[in-house]
C-alpha positions in Angstrom: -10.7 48.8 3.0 -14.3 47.1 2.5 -17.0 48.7 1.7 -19.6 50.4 3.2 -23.1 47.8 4.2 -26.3 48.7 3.3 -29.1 48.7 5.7 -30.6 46.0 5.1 -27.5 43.9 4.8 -26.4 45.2 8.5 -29.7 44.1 9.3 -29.6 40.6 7.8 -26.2 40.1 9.5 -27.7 40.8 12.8 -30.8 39.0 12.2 -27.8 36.0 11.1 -26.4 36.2 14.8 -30.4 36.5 16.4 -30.3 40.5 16.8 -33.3 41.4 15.6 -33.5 45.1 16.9 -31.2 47.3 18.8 -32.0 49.1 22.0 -31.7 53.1 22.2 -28.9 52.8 24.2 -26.5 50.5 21.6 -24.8 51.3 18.6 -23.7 48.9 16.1 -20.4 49.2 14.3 -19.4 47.2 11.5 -16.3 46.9 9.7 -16.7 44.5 6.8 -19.0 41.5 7.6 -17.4 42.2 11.5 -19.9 44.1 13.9 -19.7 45.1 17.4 -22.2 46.3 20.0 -21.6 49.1 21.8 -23.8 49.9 25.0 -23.9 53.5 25.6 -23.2 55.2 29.5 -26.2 56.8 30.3 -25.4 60.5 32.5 -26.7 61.4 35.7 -30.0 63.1 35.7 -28.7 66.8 36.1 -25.5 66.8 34.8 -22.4 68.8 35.3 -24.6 71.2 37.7 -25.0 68.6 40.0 -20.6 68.3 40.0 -20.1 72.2 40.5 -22.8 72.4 43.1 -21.1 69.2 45.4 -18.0 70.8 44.8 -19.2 74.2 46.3 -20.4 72.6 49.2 -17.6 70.6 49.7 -15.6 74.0 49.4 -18.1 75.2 51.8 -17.9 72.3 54.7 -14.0 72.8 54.2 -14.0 76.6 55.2 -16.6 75.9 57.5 -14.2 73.1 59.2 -11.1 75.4 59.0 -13.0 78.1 60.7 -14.0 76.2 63.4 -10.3 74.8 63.9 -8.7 77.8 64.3 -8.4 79.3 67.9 -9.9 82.4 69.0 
């Protein structure tokens, strides 16, 4: 197991490979002298209340269809 960088060492590393700062949305992970960057998935403004309400009116259109379909 290596050990753990200090931050400045990350930092010379990265400056070594012409990163010289890392954008909100990246994480760096090292393992020994090793790094990766990692871009992060940024979520849909609103989150999971935007899923549950599409699936409600899907849900809705659905009923609404079956309704329609069956004969009177």
């Amino acid at each position: 197991m290596s050990r753990q960088l200090s931050r400045a060492e990350q930092d010379e590393i990265l400056a070594q490979h012409g990163i010289t700062s890392v954008e909100s949305d990246e994480l760096v992970v090292f393992d020994g002298l090793d790094f990766t960057v990692y871009k992060l998935i940024t979520k849909a403004p609103g989150g999971p209340g935007i899923a549950a309400a599409n699936r409600k009116a899907r849900r809705a259109a659905r009923a609404a269809a079956k309704r329609k379909a069956q004969p009177v």
